[in-house]
C-alpha positions as CSV (number, residue, x, y, z in Angstrom):
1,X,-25.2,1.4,0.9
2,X,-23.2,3.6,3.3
3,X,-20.5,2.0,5.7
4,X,-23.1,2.7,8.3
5,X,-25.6,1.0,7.3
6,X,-23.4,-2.1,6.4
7,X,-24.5,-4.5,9.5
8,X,-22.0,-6.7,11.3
9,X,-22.6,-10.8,10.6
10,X,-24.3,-11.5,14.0
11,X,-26.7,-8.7,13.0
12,X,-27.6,-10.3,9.5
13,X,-31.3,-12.2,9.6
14,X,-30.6,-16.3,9.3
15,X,-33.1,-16.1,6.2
16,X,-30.5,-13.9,4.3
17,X,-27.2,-16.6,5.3
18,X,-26.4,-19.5,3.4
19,X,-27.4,-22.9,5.8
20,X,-24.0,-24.6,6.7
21,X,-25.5,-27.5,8.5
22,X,-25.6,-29.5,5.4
23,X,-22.1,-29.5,5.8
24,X,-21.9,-29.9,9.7
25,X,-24.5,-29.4,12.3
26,X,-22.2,-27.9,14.9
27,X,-18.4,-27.1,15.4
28,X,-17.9,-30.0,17.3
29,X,-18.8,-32.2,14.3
30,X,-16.1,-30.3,12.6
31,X,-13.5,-30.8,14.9
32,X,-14.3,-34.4,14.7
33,X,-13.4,-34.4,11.4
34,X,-10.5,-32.3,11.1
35,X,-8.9,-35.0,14.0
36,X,-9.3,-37.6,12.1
37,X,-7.4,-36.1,9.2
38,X,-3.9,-37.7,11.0
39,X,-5.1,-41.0,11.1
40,X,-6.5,-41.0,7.8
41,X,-3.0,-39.8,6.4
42,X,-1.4,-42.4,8.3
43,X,-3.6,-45.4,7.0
44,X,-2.7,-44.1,3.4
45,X,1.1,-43.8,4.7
46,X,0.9,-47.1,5.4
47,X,0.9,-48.6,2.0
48,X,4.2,-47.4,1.2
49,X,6.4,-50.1,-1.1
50,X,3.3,-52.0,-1.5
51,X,1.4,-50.4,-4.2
52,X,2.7,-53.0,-6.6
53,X,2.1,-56.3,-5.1
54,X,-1.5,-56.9,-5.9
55,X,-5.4,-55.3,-7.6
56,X,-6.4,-55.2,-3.9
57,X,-3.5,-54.2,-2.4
58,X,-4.5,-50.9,-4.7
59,X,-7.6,-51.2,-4.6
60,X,-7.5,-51.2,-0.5
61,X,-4.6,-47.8,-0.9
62,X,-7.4,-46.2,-3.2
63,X,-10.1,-46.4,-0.6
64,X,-7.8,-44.9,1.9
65,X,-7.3,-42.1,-0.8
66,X,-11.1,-41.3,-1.4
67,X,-11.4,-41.5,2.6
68,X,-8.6,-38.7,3.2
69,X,-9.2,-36.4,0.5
70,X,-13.3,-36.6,0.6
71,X,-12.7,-36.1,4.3
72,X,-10.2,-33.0,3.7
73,X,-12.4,-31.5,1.1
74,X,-15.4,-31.4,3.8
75,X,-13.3,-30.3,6.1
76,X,-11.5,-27.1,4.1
77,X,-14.4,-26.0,2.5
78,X,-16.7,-25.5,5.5
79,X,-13.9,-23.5,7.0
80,X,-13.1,-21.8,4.1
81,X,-16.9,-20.9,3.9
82,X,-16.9,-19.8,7.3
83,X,-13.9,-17.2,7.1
84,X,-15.4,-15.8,3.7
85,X,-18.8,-14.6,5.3
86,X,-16.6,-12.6,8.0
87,X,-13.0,-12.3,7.3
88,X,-13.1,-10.5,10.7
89,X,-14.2,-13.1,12.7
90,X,-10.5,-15.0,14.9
91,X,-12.3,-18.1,15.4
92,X,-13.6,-18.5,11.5
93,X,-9.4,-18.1,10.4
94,X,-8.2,-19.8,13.1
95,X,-10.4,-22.6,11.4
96,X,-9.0,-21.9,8.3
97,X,-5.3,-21.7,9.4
98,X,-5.6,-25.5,11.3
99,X,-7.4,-26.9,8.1
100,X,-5.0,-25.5,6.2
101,X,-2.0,-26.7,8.2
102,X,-3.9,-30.3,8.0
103,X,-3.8,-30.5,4.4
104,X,-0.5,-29.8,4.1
105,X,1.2,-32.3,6.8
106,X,-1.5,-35.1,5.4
107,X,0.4,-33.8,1.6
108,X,3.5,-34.2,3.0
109,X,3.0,-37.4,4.5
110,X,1.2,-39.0,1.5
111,X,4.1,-37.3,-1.4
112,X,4.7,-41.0,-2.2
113,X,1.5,-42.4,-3.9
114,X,1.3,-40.6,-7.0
115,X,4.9,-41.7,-7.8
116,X,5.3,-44.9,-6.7
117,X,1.3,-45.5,-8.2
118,X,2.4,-44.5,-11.4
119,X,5.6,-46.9,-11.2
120,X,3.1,-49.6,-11.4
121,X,4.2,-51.0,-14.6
122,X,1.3,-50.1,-17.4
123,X,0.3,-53.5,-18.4
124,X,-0.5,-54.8,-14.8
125,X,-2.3,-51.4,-14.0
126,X,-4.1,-51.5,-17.3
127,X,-5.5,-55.3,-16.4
128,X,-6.3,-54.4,-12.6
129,X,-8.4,-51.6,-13.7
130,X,-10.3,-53.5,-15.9
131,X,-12.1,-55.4,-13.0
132,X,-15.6,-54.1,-11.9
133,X,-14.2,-53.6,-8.5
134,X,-12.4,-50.6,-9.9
135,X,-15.1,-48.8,-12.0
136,X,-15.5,-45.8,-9.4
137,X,-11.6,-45.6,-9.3
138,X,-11.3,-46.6,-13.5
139,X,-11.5,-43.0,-15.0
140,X,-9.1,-41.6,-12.2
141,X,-6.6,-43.8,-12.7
142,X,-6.7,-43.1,-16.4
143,X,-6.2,-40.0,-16.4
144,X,-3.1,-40.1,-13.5
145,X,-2.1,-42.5,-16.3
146,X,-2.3,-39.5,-18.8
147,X,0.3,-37.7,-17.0
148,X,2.2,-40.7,-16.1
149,X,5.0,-39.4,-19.1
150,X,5.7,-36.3,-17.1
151,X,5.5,-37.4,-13.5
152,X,9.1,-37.6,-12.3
153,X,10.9,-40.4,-9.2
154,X,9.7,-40.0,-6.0
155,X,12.5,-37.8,-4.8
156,X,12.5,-35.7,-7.7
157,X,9.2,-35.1,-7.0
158,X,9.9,-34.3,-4.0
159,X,12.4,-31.5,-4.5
160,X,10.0,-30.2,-7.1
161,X,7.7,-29.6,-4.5
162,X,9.8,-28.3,-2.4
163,X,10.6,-25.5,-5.1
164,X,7.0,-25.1,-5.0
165,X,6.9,-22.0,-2.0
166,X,9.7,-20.6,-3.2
167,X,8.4,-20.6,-6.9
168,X,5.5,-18.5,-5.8
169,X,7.9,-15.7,-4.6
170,X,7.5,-13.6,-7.8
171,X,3.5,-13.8,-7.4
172,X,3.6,-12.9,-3.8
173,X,5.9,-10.0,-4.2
174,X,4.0,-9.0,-7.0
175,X,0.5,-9.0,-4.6
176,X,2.4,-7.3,-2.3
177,X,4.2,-4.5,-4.2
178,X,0.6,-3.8,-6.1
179,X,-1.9,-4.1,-3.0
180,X,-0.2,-3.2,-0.2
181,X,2.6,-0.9,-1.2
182,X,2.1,1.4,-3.5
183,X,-0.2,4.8,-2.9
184,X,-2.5,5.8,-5.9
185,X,-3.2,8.9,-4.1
186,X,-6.8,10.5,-4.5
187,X,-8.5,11.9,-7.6
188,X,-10.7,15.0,-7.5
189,X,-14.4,14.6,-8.0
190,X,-17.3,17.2,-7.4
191,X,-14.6,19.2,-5.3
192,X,-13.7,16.0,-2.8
193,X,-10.7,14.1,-3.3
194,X,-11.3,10.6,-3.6
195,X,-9.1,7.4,-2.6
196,X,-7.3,6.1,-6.0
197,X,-7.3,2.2,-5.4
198,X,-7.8,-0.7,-7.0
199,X,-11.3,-1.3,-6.2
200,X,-12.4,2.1,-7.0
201,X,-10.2,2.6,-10.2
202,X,-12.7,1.0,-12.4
203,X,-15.5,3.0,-11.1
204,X,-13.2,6.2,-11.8
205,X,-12.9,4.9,-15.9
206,X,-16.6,4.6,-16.2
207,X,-17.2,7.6,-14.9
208,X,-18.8,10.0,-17.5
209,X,-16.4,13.2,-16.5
210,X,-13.5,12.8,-18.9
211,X,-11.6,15.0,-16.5
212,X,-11.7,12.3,-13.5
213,X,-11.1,9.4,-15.9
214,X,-7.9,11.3,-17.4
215,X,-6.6,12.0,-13.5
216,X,-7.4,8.2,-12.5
217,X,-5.6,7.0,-15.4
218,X,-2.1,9.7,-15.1
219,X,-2.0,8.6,-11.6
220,X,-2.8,5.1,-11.4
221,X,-0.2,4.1,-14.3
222,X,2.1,7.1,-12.7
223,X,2.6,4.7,-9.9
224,X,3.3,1.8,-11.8
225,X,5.8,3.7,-14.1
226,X,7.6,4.7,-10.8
227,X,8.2,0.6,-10.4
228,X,8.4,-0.6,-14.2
229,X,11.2,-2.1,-13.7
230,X,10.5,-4.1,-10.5
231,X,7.4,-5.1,-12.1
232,X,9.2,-6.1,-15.3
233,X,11.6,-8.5,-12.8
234,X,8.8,-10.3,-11.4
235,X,6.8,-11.4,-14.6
236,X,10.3,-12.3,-16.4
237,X,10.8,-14.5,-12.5
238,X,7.7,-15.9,-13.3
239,X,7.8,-17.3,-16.3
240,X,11.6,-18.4,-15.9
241,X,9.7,-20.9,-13.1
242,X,6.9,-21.6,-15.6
243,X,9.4,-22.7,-18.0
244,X,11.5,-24.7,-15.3
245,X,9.0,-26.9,-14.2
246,X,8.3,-27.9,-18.1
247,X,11.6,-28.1,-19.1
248,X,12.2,-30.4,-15.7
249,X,9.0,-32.6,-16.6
250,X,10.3,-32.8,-20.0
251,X,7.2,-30.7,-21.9
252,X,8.1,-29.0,-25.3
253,X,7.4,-25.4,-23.7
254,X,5.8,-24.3,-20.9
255,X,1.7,-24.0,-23.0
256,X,1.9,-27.5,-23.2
257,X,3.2,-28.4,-19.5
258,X,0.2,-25.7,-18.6
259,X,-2.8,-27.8,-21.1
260,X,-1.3,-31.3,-21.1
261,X,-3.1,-32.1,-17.9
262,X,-6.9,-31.2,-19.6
263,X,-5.9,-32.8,-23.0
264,X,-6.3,-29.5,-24.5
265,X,-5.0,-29.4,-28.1
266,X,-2.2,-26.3,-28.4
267,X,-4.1,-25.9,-31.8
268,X,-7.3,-24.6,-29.6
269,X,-5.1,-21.5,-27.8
270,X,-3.3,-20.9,-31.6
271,X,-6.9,-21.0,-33.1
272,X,-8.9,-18.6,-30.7
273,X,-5.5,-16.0,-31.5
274,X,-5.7,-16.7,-35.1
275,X,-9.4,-16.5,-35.4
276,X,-9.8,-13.3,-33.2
277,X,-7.1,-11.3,-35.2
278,X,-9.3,-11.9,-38.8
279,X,-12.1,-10.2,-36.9
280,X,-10.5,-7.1,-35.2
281,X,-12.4,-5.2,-37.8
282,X,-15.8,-5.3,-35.5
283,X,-13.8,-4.6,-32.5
284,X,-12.0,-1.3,-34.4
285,X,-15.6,-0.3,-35.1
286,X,-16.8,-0.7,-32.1
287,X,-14.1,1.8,-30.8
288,X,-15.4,4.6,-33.8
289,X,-19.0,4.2,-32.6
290,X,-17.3,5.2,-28.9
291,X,-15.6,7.9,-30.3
292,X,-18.7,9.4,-31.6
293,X,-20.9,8.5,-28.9
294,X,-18.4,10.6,-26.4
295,X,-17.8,13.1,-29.3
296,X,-13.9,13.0,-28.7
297,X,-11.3,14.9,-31.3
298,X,-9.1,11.6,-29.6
299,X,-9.9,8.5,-28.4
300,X,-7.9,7.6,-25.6
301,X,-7.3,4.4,-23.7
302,X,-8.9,6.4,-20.6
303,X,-12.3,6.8,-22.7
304,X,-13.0,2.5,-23.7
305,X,-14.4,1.8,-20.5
306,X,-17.0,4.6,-19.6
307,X,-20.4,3.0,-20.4
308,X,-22.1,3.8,-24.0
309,X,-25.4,4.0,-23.0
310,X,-25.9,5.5,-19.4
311,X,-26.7,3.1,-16.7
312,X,-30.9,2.5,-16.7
313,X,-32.3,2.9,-12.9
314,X,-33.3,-0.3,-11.6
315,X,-34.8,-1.5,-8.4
316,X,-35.4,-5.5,-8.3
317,X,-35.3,-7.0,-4.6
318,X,-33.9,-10.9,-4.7
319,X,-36.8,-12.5,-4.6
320,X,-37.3,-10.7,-7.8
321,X,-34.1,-11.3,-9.3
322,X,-35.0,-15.3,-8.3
323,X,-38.0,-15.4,-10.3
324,X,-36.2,-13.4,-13.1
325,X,-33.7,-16.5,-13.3
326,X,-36.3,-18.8,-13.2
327,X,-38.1,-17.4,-15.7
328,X,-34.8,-17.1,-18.2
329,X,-33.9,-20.5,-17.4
330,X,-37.2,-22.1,-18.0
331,X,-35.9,-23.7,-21.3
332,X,-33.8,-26.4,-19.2
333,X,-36.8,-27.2,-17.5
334,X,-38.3,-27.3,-14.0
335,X,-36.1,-29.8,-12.5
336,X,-33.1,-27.4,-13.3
337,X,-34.9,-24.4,-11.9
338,X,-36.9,-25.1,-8.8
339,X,-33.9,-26.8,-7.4
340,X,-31.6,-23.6,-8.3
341,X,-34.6,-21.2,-7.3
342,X,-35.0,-23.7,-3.7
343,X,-31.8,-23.6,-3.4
344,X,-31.2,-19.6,-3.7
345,X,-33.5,-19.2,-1.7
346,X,-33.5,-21.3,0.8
347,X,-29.7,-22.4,2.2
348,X,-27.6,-22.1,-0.4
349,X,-26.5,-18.6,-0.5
350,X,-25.7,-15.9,1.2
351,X,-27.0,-13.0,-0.1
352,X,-25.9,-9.7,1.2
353,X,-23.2,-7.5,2.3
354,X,-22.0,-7.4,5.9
355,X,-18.9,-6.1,7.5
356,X,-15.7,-8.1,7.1
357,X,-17.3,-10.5,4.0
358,X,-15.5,-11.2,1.1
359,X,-16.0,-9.0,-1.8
360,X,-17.6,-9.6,-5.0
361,X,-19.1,-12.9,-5.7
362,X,-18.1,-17.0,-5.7
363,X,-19.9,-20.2,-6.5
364,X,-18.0,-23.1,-4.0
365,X,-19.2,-26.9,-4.1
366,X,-17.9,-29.8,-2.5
367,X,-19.3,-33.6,-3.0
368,X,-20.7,-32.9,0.1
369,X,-23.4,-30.2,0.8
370,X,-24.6,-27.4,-0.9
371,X,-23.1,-26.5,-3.8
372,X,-22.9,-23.1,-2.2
373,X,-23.2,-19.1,-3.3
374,X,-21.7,-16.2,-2.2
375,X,-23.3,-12.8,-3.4
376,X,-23.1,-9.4,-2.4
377,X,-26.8,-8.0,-3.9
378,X,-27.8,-4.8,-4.5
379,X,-31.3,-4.2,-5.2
380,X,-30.2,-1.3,-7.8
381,X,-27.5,-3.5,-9.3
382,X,-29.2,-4.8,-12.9
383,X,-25.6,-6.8,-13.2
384,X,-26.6,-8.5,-9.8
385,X,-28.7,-10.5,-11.5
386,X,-26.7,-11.6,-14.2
387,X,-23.9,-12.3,-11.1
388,X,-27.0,-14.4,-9.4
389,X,-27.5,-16.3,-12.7
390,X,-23.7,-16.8,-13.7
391,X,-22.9,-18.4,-9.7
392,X,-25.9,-20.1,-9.9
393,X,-24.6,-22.0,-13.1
394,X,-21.4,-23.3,-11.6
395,X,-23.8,-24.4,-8.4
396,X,-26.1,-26.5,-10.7
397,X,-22.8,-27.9,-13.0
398,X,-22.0,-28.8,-9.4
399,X,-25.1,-29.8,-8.6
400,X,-25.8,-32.5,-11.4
401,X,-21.4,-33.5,-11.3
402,X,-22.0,-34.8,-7.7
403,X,-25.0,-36.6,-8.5
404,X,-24.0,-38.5,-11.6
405,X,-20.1,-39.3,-10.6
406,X,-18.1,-41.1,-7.8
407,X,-16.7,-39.1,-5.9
408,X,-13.0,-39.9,-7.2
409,X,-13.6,-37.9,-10.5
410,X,-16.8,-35.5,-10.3
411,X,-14.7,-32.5,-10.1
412,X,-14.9,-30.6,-13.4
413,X,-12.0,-28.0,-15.1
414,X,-12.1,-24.3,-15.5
415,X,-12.2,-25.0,-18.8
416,X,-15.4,-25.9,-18.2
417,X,-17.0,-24.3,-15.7
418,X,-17.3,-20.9,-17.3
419,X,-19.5,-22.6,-20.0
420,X,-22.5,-23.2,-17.5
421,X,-22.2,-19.7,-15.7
422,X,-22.1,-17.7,-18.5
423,X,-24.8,-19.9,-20.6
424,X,-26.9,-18.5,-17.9
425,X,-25.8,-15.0,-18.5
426,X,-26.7,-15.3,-21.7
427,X,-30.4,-16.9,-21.5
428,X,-31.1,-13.8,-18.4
429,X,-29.9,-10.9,-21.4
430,X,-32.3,-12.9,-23.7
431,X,-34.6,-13.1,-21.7
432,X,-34.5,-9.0,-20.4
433,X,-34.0,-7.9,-23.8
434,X,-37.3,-9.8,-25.1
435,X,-39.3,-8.7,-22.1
436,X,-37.3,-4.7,-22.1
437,X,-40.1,-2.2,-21.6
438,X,-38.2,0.6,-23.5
439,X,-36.0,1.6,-26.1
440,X,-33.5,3.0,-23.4
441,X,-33.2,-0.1,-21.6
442,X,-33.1,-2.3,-24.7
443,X,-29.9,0.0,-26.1
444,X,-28.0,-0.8,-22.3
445,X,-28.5,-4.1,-22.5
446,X,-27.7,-4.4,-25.7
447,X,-24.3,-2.1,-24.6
448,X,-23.8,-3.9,-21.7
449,X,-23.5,-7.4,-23.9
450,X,-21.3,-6.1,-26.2
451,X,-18.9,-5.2,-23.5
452,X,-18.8,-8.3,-21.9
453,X,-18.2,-10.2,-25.0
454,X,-15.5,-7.5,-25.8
455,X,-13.4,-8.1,-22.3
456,X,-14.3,-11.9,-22.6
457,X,-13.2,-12.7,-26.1
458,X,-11.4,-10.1,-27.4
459,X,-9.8,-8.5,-24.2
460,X,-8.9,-12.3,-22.6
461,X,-7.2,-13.0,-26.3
462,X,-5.3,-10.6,-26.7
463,X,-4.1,-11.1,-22.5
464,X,-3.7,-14.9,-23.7
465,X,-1.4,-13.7,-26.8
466,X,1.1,-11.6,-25.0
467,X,2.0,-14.7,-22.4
468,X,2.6,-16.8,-25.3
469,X,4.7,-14.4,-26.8
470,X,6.2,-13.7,-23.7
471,X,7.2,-17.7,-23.1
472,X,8.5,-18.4,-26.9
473,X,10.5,-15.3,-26.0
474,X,12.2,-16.5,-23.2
475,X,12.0,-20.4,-24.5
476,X,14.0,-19.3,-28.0
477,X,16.4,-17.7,-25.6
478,X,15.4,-13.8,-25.2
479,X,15.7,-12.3,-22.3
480,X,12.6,-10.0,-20.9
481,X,13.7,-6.9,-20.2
482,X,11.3,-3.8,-19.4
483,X,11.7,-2.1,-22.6
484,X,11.4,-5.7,-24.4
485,X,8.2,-6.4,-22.2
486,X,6.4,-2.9,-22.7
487,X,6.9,-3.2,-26.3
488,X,5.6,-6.3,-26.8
489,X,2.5,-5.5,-25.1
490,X,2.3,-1.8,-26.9
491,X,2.1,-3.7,-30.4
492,X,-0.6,-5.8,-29.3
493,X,-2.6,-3.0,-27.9
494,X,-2.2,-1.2,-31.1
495,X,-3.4,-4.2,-32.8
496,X,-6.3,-4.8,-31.0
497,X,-7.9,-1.4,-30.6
498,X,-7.1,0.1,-34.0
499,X,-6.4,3.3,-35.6
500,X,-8.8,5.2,-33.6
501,X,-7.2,4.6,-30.0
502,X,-4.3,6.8,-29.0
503,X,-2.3,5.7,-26.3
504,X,-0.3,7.4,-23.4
505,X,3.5,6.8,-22.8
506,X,2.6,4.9,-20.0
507,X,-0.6,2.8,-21.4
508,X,1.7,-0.5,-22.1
509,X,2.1,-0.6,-18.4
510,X,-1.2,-2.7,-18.3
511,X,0.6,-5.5,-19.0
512,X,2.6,-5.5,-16.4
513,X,-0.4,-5.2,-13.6
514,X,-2.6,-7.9,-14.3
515,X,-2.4,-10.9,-11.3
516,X,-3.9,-13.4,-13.4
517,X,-0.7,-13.8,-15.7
518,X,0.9,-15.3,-12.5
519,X,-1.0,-18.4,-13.6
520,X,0.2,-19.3,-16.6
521,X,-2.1,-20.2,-19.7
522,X,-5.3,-19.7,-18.0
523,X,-6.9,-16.2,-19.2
524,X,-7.8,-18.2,-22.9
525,X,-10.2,-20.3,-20.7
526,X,-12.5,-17.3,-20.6
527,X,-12.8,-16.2,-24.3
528,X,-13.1,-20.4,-25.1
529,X,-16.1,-20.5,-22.4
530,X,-17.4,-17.7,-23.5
531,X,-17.3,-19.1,-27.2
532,X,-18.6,-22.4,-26.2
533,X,-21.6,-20.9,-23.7
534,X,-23.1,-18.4,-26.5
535,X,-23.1,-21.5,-28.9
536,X,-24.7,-24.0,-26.6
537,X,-27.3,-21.1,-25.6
538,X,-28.4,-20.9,-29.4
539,X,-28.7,-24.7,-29.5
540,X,-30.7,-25.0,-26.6
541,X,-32.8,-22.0,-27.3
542,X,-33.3,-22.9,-31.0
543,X,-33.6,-26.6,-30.4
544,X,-35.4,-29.3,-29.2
545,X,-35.6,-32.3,-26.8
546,X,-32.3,-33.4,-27.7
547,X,-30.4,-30.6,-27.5
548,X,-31.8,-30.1,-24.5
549,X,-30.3,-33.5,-23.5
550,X,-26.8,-32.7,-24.7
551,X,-26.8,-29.9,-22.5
552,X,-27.7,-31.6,-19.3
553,X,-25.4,-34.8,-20.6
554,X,-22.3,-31.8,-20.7
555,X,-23.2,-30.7,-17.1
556,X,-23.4,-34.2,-15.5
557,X,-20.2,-35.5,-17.3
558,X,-18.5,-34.0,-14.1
559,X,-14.4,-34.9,-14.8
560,X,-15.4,-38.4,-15.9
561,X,-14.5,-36.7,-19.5
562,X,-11.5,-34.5,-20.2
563,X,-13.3,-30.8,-21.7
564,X,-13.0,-30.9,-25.1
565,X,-14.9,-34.0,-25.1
566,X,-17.4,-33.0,-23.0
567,X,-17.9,-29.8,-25.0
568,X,-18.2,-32.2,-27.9
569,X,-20.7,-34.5,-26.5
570,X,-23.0,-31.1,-25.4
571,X,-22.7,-29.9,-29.1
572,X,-20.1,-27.9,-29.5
573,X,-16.3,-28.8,-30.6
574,X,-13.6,-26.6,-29.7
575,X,-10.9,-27.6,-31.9
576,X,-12.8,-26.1,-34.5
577,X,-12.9,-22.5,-35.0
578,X,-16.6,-22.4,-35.7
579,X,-17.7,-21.7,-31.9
580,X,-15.2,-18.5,-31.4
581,X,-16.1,-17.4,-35.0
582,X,-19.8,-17.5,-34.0
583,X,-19.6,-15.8,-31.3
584,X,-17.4,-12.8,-32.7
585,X,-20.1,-12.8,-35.2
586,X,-22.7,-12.2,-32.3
587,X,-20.5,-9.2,-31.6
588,X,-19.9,-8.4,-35.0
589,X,-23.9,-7.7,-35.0
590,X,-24.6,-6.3,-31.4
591,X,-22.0,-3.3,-32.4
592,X,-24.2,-3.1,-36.1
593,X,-27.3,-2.4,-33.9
594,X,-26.2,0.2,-31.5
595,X,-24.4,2.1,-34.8
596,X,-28.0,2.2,-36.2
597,X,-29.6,3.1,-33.1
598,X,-26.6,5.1,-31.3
């Protein structure tokens, strides 16, 4: 789709938006809303000191909790919604600026209840919760009560989040320094010179001209050498705050401040490294098959992203790409489909590209409303409908989390939620590669797997390994300087791809570029959902009734579990090594079938 024919929001059909009024009919409903914020504040302000004196005294504060923050969530997430379809558009982010500002003074004002809450000495706490009057408030209160051991005095918490803004500092210069200020420059293709950016770098590394992926590459990490040591400053600032706000809190390091609060065991992050390094063998093989499929004399880390198979032509309108997902899904039954398939098309989402909306795709639910879907869809985009199916995972873990929970705790973890999207994923590849009418299509989805099981598992493990090294570094008393940074990340690079790979000077630069390491201890949470969803897929698929009902029992558990147990309850038990193992296995075989093939 050119620019041109990109059509500004007012232009785009109402059939092809997502249906806000189940949100709010008008604006002025909104504004109700966001006025009452204040006052809602306030009436929570006003049990101050009292939290102590009595079960309905808390009881009473607790209702004036659920009233401001189930108010606030409606109230950010339309706005939020509305400045995502055109980021363009004044009034939409004036919308989002005054929500924004009303979450924050209503924060500000309420900074005392956690603390003085979790004062409440545990035996009274313990025997008020125990009364039926608190069972929408019980599992809530549990798990503040979790975290009660590292929750600090009220004006200790106070200064902490005051530290907060400044704490982000590193993050935000970082943003800034990598998408604002630095120039990339252009790369030659077909005798025009292209811009070199972010966006369009990845579409440069799959290209199939060795020439523009080697220029790309020079240039892009170029420009990052130029600021390795500025770069090298603000990952070392950031994980000097991660590890102040543990060691303040009183954690043993920083990976257990970050997984403390989902009752994730440390043995789970040390397991997924462990287990992934005694399979690196598939993974080294998988980078000889590339080496002879692009009949290189050198592999080079400029050649591992350019597709193995090239890309199949496909033209599937949405309402094809609907029935596509209903079809692939039909093993959770029609309940789960027609109300995703309704829902896709009919409110929920909003479907295509217009000037000024945000890139890429998002799944956002709130306990009230849709659970809504951004895409972007391209008729010729076979990975569209995978992106359909993954948002339209989170929407239905959404979906059946508002339905079977109170409010107060139906709000699941990352952790989780990248189990039900990419469970979907993998019953739509299934379900293409049965139905594939050739052998050229069958060998790119069978590529296109591999590769998103490689940047899932093995890539998000190996990301997940150098910020642990990097904390212990720092935590045992090392300091992170460039040279100590770069050649921490070089070894693991040569770990991971093998003897085939040859790296450039500047190829250890990579970990010093990717945004997601400015929140700590999260990239594992891909490779585990990964693990668990190809495991639970297999269960379902190859089971019965009752695994079946596990599944469904996983997505309407909502945060009225912590995720392991959750996991657990669905089938599959993430302390154990058995889910990752499996699903390097799957990988293992995929790359066994395009050798053979290939």
């Amino acid at each position: 789709m050119s620019n041109e024919t990109i059509p500004v929001r007012k232009d785009v059909p109402e059939t092809d938006k997502w249906d806000l009024t189940s949100l709010y009919a008008s604006a002025q409903e909104w504004e109700a809303d966001l006025a009452r914020i204040p006052g809602l504040a306030s009436a929570l302000a006003s049990f101050k000191g009292t939290l102590s004196q009595s079960a309905e005294t808390l009881l009473a504060a607790l209702h004036a909790d659920e009233a401001l923050d189930r108010t606030t969530e409606k109230v950010f997430h339309y706005a939020s919604l509305l400045s995502s379809q055109d980021q363009g558009d004044s009034s939409a982010q004036e919308k989002y600026s005054r929500a924004l500002m009303a979450y924050t003074q209503a924060q500000a004002q309420t900074s005392f209840y956690t603390p003085e809450l979790l004062s409440i000495p545990d035996e009274k706490i313990n025997a008020w919760i125990e009364q039926s009057e608190f069972d929408e408030y019980r599992i809530y209160l549990k798990k503040l009560l979790h975290i009660k051991p590292y929750t600090l005095s009220e004006k200790e918490e106070r200064i902490l989040a005051l530290q907060s803004e400044s704490g982000q500092t590193a993050s935000n210069a970082f943003s800034l320094l990598t998408d604002v200020d630095l120039d990339f420059g252009t790369v030659a293709v077909d005798g025009k010179q292209l811009p070199l950016t972010h966006s369009t770098w990845s579409d440069f590394l799959e290209s199939h001209d060795r020439a523009v992926r080697k220029e790309a590459y020079e240039k892009f990490y170029g420009t990052f050498e130029k600021h390795a040591n500025t770069l090298a400053a603000l990952y070392a600032g950031s994980v000097q705050n991660d590890i102040f706000i543990a060691r303040a809190r009183g954690y043993s390091s920083s990976m257990e401040a970050a997984l403390y609060g989902d009752k994730v065991p440390a043995s789970v992050y040390r397991n997924l490294i462990d287990t992934v390094h005694k399979n690196l063998d598939p993974l080294h093989r998988y980078y000889s098959l590339r080496k002879k499929i692009l009949g290189v004399e050198e592999l080079r880390h400029y050649d591992v992203y350019v597709p193995l198979v090239k890309s199949v032509k496909t033209n599937i309108s949405y309402d094809e790409s609907v029935e596509i997902v209903r079809n692939a899904l039909s093993v959770l039954g029609s309940e789960y489909t027609d109300t995703l398939c309704n829902g896709l098309k009919n409110g929920w989402t909003d479907r295509y590209e217009n000037k000024g909306k945000t890139s890429g795709a998002f799944s956002s639910g709130a306990y009230d409303g849709y659970p809504y879907i951004l895409l972007n869809y391209k008729d010729t985009s076979l990975r569209d409908v995978y992106t359909m199916a993954h948002e339209g995972g989170h929407s239905m873990h959404s979906w059946y989390s508002v339905r079977s929970n109170p409010f107060m705790c139906y709000s699941y973890t990352i952790f989780e939620a990248e189990v039900a999207s990419t469970f979907n994923e993998e019953l739509v590849f299934k379900y293409l590669l049965k139905n594939a009418k050739d052998r050229g299509m069958r060998l790119y989805l069978l590529a296109m797997h591999a590769n998103d099981i490689l940047a899932t598992l093995y890539r998000q493990t190996m990301f997940a390994e150098f910020e642990l090294k990097a904390h212990e570094a720092v935590e045992s008393g090392q300091p992170l300087s460039t040279d100590v940074l770069r050649a921490m990340y070089r070894t693991l690079l040569e770990q991971y791809f093998g003897s085939e790979m040859h790296f450039e000077k500047s190829s250890d630069l990579e970990g010093l570029r990717i945004p997601h390491f400015y929140n700590a201890f999260y990239v594992y949470k891909y490779a585990t959902g990964i693990s668990a969803s190809l495991a639970l897929a297999k269960r379902v698929t190859e089971g019965g009734e009752a695994e079946r009902a596990d599944y469904f029992a996983f997505l309407k558990s909502g945060g009225s579990r912590y995720p392991i147990e959750s996991l657990r309850a669905a089938g599959v038990d993430m302390e154990r090594t058995e889910p990752v193992q499996s699903a390097l296995d799957t990988f293992r075989e995929i790359t066994q079938q395009l050798e053979a093939e290939l």
